[in-house]
Steps between C-alpha positions, in 0.01 A plus 500: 500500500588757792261667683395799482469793742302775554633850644188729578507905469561678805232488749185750443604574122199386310661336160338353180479069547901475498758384668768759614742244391492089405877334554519129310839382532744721534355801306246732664268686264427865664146594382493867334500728781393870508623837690223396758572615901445293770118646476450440225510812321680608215729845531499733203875549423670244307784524734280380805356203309820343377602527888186319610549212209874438585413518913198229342718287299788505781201347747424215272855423429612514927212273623610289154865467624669706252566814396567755208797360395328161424261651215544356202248669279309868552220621319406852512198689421432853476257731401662748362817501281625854646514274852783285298801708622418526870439140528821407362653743743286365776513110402918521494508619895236236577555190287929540502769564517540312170468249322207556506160189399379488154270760475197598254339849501186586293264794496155395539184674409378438888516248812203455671484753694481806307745659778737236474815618337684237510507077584799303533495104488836281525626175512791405796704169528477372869811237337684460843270645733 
């Protein structure tokens, strides 16, 4: 069996008993990260907190080896469904140019957080890294 390793959240960002991200092989499972800023502190607009989740997810994926256009798999979480539209809008400049990964969105009741509006976890191949 391969080993398994352990990327930790930034430094000073208090997070729930997690990994950031776990690679086995050569997939690397990116935890489900929130619109958090490097203070930990979550901005009101929905705009600011997909920034802070791709800038997030882009961390785990550079000290991984890879990069966006290794995901395989993204799940998406929001809060509310009228937030739908702009992430589309916002995910296409930050996850493409296309093709795009396999992607899930669902509306959830809430995310931990109650000012969490949205979480994003993936899955990237590090296949030739």
């Amino acid at each position: 069996m391969a080993p398994i390793k352990h990327f930790a959240a930034p430094a000073g960002l208090t997070t729930p008993p997690l990994s950031f991200a776990t690679q086995t092989g050569d997939l690397l499972f990116v935890s489900g990260i929130p619109g958090f800023d490097e203070n930990g502190v979550l901005p009101d607009s929905f705009e600011a907190q997909f920034g802070f989740v791709v800038r997030n997810i882009k961390r785990v994926l550079d000290e991984a080896g890879a990069t966006f256009r290794d995901l395989v798999k993204v799940n998406v979480l929001l809060t509310r469904a009228s937030d739908v539209g702009p992430m589309n809008a916002l995910y296409a400049g930050a996850f493409g140019p296309a093709p795009y990964p396999a992607r899930t969105t669902c509306v959830v009741h809430a995310l931990p957080n109650p000012a969490m509006l949205i979480e994003i976890e993936c899955v990237a191949s590090l296949a030739g890294h």
